[in-house]
TORKOL-366427 format. One record per residue (C-alpha): residue in three letters; x, z, y. Coordinates in steps of 0.001 Angstrom, whole numbers, padded with zeros to 6 digits, always signed. Example, Ala and Ser with C-alpha at 12.3 -4.5 7.8 and 13.67 -1.06 7.14 Angstrom:
ALA+012300+007800-004500 SER+013670+007140-001060 
***
This chain:
UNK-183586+014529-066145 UNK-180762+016966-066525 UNK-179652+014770-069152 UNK-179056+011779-067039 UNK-177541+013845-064198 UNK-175067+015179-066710 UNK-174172+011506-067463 UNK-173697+010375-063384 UNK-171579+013487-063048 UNK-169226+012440-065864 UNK-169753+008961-064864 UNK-168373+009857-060933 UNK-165863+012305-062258 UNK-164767+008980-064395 UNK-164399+006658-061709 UNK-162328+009408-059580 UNK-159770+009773-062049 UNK-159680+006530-062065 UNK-158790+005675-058913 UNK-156676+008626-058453 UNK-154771+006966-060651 UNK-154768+003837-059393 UNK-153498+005477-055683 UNK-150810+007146-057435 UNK-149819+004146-059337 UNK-149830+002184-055902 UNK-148247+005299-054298 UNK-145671+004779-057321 UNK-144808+000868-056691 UNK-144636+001354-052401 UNK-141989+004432-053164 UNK-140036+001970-055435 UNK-139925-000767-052732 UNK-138728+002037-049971 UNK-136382+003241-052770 UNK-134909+000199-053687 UNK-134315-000612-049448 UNK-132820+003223-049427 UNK-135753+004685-047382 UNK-135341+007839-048949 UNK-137199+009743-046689 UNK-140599+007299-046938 UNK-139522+006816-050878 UNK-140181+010549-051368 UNK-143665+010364-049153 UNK-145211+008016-051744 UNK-143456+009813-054693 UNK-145069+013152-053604 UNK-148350+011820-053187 UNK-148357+009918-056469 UNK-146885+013405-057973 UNK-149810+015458-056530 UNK-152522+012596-057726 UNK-151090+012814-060938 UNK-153249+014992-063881 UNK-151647+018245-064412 UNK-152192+017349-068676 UNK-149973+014014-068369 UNK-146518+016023-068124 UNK-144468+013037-069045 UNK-145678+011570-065886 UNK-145878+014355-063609 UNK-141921+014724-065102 UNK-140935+011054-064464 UNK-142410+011632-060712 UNK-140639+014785-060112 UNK-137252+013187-060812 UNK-137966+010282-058217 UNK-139013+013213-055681 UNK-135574+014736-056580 UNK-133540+012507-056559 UNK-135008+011123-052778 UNK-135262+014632-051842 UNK-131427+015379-052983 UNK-130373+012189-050692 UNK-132268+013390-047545 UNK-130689+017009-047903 UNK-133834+018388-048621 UNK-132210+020995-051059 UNK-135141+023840-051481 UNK-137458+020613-052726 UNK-135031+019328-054786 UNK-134354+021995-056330 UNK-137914+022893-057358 UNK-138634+018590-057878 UNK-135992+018723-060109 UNK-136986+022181-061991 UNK-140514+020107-062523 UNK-138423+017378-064181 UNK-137143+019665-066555 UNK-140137+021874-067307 UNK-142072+018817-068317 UNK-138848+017773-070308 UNK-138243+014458-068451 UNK-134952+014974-067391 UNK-132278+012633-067901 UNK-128709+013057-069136 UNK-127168+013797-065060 UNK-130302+016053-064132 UNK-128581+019371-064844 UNK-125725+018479-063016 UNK-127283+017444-059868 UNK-129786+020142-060365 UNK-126418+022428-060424 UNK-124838+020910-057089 UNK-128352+021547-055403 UNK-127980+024842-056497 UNK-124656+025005-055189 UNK-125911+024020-051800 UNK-128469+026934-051737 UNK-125618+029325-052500 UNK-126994+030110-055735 UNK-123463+029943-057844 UNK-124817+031896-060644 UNK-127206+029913-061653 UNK-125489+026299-060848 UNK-122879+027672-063248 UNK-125457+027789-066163 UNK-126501+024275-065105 UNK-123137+023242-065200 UNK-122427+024424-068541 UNK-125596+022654-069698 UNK-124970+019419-068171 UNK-121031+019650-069943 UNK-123019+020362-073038 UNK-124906+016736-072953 UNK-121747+015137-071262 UNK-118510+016837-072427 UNK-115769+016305-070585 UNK-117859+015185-067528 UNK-115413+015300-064460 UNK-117639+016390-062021 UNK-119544+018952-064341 UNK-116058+020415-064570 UNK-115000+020877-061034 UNK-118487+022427-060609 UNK-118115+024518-063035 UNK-114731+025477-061662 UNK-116467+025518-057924 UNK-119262+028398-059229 UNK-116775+030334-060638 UNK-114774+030267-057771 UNK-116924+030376-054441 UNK-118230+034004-054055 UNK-114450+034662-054469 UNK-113369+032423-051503 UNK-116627+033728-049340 UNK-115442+037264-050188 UNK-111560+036439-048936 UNK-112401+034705-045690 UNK-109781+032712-043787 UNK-108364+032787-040356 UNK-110932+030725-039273 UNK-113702+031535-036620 UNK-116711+028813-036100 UNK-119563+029331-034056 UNK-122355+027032-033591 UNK-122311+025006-030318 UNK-126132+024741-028697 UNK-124862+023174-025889 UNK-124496+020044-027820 UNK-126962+020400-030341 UNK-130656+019528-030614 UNK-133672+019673-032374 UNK-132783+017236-034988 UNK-129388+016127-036741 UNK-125871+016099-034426 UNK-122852+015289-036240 UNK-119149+013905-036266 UNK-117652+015136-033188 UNK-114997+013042-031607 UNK-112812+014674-028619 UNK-111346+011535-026483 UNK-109931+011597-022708 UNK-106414+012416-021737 UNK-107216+015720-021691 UNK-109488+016608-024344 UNK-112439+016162-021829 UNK-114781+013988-023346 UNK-116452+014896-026465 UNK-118589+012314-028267 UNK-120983+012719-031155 UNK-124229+011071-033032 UNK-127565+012476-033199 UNK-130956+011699-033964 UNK-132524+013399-030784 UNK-135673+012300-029428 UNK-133642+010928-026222 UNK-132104+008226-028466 UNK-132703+004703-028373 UNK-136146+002772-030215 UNK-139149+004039-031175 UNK-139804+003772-034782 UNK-138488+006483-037022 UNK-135952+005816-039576 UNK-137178+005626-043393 UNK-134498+006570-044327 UNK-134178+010311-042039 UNK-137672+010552-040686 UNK-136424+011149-037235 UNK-135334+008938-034824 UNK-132135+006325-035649 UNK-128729+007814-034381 UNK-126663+006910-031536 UNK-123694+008228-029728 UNK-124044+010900-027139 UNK-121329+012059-025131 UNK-120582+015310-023057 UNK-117922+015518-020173 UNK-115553+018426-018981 UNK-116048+019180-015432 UNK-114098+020243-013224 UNK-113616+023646-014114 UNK-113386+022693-017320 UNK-116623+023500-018773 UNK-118985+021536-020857 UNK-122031+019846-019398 UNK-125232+018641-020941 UNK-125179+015817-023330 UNK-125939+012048-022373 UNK-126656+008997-024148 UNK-123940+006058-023387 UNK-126104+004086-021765 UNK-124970+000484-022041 UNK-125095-001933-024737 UNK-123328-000121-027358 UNK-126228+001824-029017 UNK-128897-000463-030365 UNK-132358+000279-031861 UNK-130236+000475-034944 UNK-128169+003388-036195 UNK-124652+004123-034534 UNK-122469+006975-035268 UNK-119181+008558-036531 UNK-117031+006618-034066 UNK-113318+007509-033485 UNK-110508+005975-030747 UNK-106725+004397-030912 UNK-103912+006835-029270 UNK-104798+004272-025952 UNK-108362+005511-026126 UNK-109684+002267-025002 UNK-111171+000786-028635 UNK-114115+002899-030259 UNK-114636+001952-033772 UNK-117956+003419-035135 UNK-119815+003175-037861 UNK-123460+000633-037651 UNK-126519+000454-040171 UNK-128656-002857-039438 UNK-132254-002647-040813 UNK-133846-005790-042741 UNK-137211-005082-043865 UNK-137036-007045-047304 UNK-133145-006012-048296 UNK-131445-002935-048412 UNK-129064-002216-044980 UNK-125166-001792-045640 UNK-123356+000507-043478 UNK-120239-001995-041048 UNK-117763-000854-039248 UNK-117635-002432-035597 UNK-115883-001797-032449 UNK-116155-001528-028549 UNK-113997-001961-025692 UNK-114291+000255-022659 UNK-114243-001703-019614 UNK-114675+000069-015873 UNK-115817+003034-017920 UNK-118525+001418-019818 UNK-118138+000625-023696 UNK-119169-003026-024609 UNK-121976-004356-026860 UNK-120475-003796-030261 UNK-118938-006679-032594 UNK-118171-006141-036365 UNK-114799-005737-037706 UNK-114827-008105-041468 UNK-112461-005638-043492 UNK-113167-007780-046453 UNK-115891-010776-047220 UNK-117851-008292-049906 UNK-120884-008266-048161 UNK-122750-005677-050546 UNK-120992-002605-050176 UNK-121129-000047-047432 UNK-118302+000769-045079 UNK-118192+003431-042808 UNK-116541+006993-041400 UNK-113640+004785-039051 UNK-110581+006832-038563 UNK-107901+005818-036813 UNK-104157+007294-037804 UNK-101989+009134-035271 UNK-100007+006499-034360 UNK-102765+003665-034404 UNK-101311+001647-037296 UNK-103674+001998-039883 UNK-107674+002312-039942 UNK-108702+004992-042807 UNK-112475+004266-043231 UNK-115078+005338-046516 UNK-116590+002310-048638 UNK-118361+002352-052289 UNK-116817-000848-052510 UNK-115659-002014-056109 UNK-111845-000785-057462 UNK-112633+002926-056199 UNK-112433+005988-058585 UNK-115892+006846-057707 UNK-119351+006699-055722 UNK-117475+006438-052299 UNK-113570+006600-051517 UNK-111527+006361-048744 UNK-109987+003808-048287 UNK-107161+002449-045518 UNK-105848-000801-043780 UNK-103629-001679-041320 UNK-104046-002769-037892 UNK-101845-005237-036353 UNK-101773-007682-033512 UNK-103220-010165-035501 UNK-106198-008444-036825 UNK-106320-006441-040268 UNK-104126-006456-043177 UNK-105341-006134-047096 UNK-107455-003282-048185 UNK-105909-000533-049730 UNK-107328+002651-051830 UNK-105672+006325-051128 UNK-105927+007376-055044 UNK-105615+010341-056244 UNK-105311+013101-055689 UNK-107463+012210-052204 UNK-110285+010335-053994 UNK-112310+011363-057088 UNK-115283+010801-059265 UNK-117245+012220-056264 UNK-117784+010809-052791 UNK-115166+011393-050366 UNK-116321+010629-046650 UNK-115440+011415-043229 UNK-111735+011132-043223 UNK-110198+011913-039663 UNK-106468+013082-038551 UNK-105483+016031-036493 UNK-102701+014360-034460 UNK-099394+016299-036428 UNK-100455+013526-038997 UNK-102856+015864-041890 UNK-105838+013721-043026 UNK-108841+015764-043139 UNK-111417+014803-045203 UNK-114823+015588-046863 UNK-115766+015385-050570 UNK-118128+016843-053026 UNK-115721+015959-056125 UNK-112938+018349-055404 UNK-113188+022302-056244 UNK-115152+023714-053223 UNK-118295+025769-052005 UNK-120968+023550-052245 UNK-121884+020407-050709 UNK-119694+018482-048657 UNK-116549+020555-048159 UNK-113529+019829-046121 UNK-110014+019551-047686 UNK-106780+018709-045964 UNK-104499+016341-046744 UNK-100998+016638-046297 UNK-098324+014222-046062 UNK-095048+014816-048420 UNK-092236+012428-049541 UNK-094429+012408-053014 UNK-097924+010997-051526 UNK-100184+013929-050499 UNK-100733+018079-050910 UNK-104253+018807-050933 UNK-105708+022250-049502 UNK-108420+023834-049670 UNK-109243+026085-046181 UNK-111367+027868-047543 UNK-114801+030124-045811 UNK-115987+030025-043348 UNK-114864+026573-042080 UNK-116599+025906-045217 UNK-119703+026869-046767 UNK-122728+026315-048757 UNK-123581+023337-046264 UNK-122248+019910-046218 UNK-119211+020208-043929 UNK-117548+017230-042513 UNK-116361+015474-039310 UNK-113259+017316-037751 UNK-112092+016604-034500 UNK-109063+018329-032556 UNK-108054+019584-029086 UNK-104543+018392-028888 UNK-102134+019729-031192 UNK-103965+023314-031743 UNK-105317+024045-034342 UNK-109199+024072-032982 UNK-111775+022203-032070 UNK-115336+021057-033540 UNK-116334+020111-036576 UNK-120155+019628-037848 UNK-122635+021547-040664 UNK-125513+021460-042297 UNK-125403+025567-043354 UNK-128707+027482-042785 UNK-130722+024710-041716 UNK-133837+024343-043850 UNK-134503+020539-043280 UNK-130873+019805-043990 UNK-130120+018453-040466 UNK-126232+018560-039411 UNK-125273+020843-036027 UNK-121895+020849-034100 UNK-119706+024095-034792 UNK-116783+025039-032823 UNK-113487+025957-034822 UNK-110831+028106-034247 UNK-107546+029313-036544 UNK-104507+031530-034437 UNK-101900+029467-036057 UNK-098384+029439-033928 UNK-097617+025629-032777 UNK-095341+024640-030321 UNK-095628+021022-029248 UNK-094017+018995-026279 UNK-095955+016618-024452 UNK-094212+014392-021932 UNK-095474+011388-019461 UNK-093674+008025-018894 UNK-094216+006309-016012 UNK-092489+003858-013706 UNK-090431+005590-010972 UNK-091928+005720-008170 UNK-094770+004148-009829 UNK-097737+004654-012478 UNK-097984+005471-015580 UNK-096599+002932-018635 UNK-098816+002695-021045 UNK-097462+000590-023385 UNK-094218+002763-023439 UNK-092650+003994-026728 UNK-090786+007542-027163 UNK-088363+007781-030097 UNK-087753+011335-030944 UNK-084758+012398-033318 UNK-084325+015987-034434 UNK-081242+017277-036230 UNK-083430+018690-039218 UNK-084295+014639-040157 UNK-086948+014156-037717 UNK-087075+010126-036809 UNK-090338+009179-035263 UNK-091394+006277-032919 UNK-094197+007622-030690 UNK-096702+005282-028563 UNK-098057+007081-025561 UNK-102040+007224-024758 UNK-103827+005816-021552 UNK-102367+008359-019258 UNK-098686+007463-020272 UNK-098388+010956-021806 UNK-097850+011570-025487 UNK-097673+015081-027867 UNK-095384+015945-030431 UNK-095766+019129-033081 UNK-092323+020413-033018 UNK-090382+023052-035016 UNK-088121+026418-034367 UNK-084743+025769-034254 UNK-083950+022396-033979 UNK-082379+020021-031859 UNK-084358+016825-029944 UNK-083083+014145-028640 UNK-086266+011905-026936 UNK-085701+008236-025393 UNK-088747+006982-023295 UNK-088878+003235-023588 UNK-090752+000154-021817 UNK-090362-003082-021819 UNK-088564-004132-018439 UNK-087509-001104-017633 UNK-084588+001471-018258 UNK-084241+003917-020949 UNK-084836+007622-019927 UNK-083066+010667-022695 UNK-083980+013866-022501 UNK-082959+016720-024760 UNK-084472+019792-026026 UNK-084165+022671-027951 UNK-086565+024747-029946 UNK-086225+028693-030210 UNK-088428+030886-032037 UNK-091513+032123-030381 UNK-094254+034419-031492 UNK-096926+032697-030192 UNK-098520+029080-029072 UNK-096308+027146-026339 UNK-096079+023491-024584 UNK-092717+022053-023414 UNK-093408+019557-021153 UNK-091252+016819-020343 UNK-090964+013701-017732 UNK-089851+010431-018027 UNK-089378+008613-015194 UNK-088225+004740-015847 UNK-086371+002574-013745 UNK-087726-001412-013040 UNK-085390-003582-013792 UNK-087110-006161-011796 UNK-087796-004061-009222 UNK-085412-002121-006175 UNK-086219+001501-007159 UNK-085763+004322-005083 UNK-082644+006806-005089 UNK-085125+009876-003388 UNK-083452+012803-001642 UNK-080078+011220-000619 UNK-079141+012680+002579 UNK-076312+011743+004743 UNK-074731+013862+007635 UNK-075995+012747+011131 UNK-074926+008946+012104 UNK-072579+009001+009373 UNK-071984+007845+005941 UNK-070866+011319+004768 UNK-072718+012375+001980 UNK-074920+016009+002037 UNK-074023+018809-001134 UNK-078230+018610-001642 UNK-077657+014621-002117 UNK-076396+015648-005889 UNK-079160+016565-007714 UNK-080394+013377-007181 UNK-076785+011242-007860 UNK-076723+013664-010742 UNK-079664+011637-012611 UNK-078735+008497-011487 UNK-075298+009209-012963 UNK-077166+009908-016759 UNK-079384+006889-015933 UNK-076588+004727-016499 UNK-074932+006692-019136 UNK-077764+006387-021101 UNK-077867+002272-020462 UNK-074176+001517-020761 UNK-075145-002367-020652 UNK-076494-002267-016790 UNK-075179-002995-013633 UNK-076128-002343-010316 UNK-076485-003205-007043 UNK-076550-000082-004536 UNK-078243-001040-001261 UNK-078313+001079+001611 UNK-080866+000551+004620 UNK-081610+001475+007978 UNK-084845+001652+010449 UNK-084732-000471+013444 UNK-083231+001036+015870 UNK-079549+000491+017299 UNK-077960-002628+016818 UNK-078232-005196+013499 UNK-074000-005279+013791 UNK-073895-001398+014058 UNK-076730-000632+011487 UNK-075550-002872+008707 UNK-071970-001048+008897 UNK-073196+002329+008873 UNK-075262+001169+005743 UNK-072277-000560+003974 UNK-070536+002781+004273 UNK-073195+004937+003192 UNK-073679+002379+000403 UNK-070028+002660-000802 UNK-070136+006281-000258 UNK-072639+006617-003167 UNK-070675+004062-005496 UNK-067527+006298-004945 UNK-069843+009127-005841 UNK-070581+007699-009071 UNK-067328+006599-010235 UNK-065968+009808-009589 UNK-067940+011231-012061 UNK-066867+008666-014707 UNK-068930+005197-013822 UNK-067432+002402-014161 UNK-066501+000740-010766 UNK-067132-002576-012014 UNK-070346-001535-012611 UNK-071415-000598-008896 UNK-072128-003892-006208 UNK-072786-001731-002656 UNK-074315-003498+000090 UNK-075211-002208+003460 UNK-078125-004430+004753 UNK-078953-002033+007837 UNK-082478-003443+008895 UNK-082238-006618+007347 UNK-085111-005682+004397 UNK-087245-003539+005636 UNK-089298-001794+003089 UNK-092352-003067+001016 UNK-095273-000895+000618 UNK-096095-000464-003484 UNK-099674+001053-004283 UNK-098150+004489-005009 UNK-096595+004690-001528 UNK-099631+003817+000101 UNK-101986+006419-001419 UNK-099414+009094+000346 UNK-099733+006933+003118 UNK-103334+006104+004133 UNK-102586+004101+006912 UNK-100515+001474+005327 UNK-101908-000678+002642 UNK-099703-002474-000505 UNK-097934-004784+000208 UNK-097390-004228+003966 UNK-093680-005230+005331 UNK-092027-002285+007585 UNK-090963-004753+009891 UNK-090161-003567+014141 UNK-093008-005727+015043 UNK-095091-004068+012713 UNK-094114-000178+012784 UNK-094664-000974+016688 UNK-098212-001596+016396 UNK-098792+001839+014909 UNK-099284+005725+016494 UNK-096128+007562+017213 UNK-096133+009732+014267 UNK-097107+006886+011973 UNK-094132+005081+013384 UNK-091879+007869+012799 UNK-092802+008155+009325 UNK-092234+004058+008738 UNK-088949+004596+009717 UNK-087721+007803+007359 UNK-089540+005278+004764 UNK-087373+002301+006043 UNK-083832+005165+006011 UNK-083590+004703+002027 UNK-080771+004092-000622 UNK-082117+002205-003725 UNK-080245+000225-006306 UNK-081316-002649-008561 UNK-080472-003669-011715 UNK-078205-007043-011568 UNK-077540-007583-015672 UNK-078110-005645-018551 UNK-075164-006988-020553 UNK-072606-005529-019157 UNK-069872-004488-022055 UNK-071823-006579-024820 UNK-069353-009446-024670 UNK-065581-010212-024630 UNK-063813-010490-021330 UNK-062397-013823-020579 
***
């Protein structure tokens, strides 16, 4: 009897094994298929089931299974598992000839230099000469030295913004800094199924607003058609601010999802259902990260397509009215044997970047890039705007030299937080506004700024009309606000030494040239045509108006309100009218150049929309005619007629001087 019962218990103990096995070989093939669609995340939940079903006495196994768990594990940023999944590898002598070296940069994540170093070493041992074995290497020795010298930089995490899951790649938009959008994975975004790849939630974008006192409030999801069920994120604007180009990842359950890049307009203050942006017809590689350079030209964006000098580079192309140019790598010394991702600019024109092939801390660190006559300087800016922790996605409140930036450091499940920046640096900047005078704001205006130390730069000006310029100590601008249609406006400034942060601001006010525009604050003694001394502030600028467009003429009109008569009116007018042309010539127009006319009451004025927002009882277009200004109240009427009491002038040709007289 005990006989046979021996036998059944070897006989069930027989069977288990066996179909342990065969659930950890099934465990096995589903991991593969999540693998191979880059579901990390559901990848490593079959690989560590298979690797706990799997018989302590078949190492080779167990070894083989570990380094699937590692490597999904490493992808997922769950460094604490990978590290021991990939310590398993090795134990039961599996490992393959780049385990020590991604063994080492998980290491390097956990802050554990001294030991990555050793792993290092081994991996250059099996692979001499390996490039990224010897910038990690170089990183180990080097990291508790730049944690020990600090920077100027302060961070601070940001809870306002963040969650319970990942929030990353912060992107400050609004005329004013005021809008600050980022992705997350927070329960509040859109869908329901969680992503294979993460485990949480897909991202989407998430914005949070300035009010009016300028603080911060809570985070909201942009809730039109622009997030999807899918994954949206790292998005970043033109200088206009009325494109978002953002990074998408489609899922197909039977074939692997490549990262696009697609774009929304922003309409009424709602951003569009997103459309893709074809950057090239390869339709297997990944492209993502959009940045957008200073001056809206080019689109920098991160793709592991082929002709890089590594797993993923960044990459650039240039955007033009009629859609984007070729494709073009940065090279070194930007891109390496490593990934490079996340490029964005601070607006004086630095790239900023992310990479884990350069020199650095551990993880993703963030380098700058700057600009020279030679192709680029890269820098380093050291702890703690660095750290242990993936690093990445800077974004920048004007010119200054802070802002947010996003971090993985500290958090156990890897997930990425918003961090606040901030380094004391001295910049002085102008920022000006061009606008239509009497009018709103140009958008489509262009600034050329010239300094005397070789400065030659053509500006474009953001939805507001207003633009911002780093500028430097001790030299001499010379700015010319452009439109088409309109005059030029110059203005001139010059830099002195300061010993801390300051604005200049600046105003440029252009004149239609379709248009009768306004000559404000000309006053004239009582009934007569005699010009006032605080008339010449305003003559003053009209006098370096047309200096600084020698080509125009004008016509200087003079008018009246209604009352007296037409025959009286219209020669009071001419004089005044004449009195302002002498005015001008005497301080070295041309005469040719001035046309006055007196038209007393004959064109009483038109009400533009920027009049009428002073004025709420008129509306736009409304005619100050007598019948009209009679209908009104007696202090409405009054008010018509210092409205209809004006001197304007118009611009009759712009070629004045350009060709020979007959």
């Amino acid at each position: 009897m005990r006989k046979n019962l021996h036998l059944i218990i070897i006989y069930i103990a027989a069977i288990a094994t066996l179909l342990t096995g065969c659930g950890a070989e099934q465990a096995v093939k589903k991991g593969d298929k999540f693998y191979a669609m880059g579901e990390y995340f559901d990848a490593a939940t079959q690989y560590k089931k298979a690797y706990s079903q799997t018989p302590a006495k078949e190492r080779a196994l167990r070894g083989q299974r570990a380094l699937k768990l590692a490597d999904c594990y490493r992808r997922i940023n769950y460094t604490q598992k990978a590290i021991a999944a990939y310590t398993n590898a090795i134990r039961y002598k599996q490992e393959d000839s780049l385990t020590h070296l991604l063994l080492a940069q998980q290491l390097m994540k956990n802050g554990n230099y001294k030991e990555a170093a050793k792993q290092f070493q081994t991996a250059l041992d099996s692979m001499p000469g390996h490039p990224l074995a010897l910038t990690g290497l170089r990183s180990a020795q080097q990291a508790p030295q730049w944690k020990k010298d600090g920077s100027a930089y302060t961070v601070k995490r940001e809870n306002l913004f963040n969650s319970r899951r990942a929030d990353y790649s912060p992107m400050l938009a609004g005329t004013d800094n005021d809008r600050l959008y980022f992705t997350s994975t927070r329960n509040q975004a859109k869908g329901d199924e969680l992503s294979g790849i993460t485990g949480t939630k897909n991202a989407d974008i998430f914005y949070s607003q300035k009010d009016e006192q300028g603080k911060w409030q809570r985070p909201e999801e942009i809730d039109t058609e622009l997030n999807t069920d899918y994954d949206e994120g790292a998005c970043s604007f033109p200088p206009d601010g009325h494109t978002m180009y953002l990074t998408q990842c489609t899922t197909d359950p039977n074939y692997p999802r490549y990262a696009t890049i697609v774009t929304s307009r922003r309409s009424d203050a709602a951003w569009s259902k997103a459309t893709e942006l074809k950057l090239t017809r390869d339709t297997l590689s990944a492209y993502a990260h959009p940045a957008v350079s200073p001056d809206g030209q080019w689109l920098y964006f991160t793709s592991n397509m082929p002709g890089g000098m590594g797993g993923y580079d960044i990459w650039r192309v240039q955007l033009t009215s009629n859609g984007v140019g070729g494709v073009e790598n940065l090279g070194a010394p930007i891109n390496t044997a490593g990934d490079e991702l996340f490029p964005t600019f601070r607006p004086n024109g630095d790239l900023y970047f992310s990479s884990d092939g350069h020199e650095g801390m551990g993880g993703l660190d963030i380098y700058i890039a700057k600009p020279t006559l030679n192709g680029w300087k890269i820098e380093h800016p050291g702890f703690p705007l660095n750290s242990q922790g993936d690093d990445f996605g800077m974004t920048f409140e004007g010119l200054k030299n802070q802002g947010f930036f996003s971090s993985n450091r500290g958090d156990a499940k890897g997930w990425d937080h918003i961090y606040s920046f901030y380094n004391p640096e001295i910049i002085q900047t102008v920022k000006g506004w061009v606008y239509e005078q009497d009018g709103y704001e140009l958008t489509h205006a262009v600034v050329y700024m010239v300094g005397n130390d070789g400065t030659n730069l053509k500006l474009s000006v953001r939805g507001d009309g207003s633009f911002t310029q780093e500028i430097k100590a001790g030299v001499d601008y010379v700015l010319l606000g452009t439109c088409r249609g309109f005059l030029n406006h110059q203005e001139q400034l010059r830099v002195e030494p300061v010993t801390k942060s300051e604005e200049y601001v600046l105003q440029f006010p252009l004149a239609s040239i379709t248009a009768p525009v306004l000559i404000d604050n000309i006053f004239y003694d009582f009934d007569k045509a005699t010009l006032r001394p605080e008339s010449a502030t305003a003559l003053d600028q009209l006098v370096a108006l047309l200096n600084e467009n020698p080509n125009v003429t004008i016509e200087l009109s003079a008018h009246t309100d209604y009352k007296g008569s037409a025959a009286y009116n219209k020669r009071l007018s001419q004089r005044r009218a004449e009195s302002v042309a002498k005015y001008l010539t005497e301080h070295g127009i041309e005469r040719e150049r001035l046309t006055p006319v007196g038209y007393g009451k004959e064109k009483p004025k038109t009400i533009r929309k920027k009049v009428a927002e002073r004025y709420p009882f008129l509306k736009e277009n409304d005619v100050l005619t007598e019948e009209y200004v009679k209908t009104l109240k007696e202090e409405e009427q009054e008010q018509c007629n210092q409205l209809n009491r004006r001197t304007e002038f118009r611009v009759l040709r712009t070629t004045y001087g350009l060709f020979p007289k007959k």
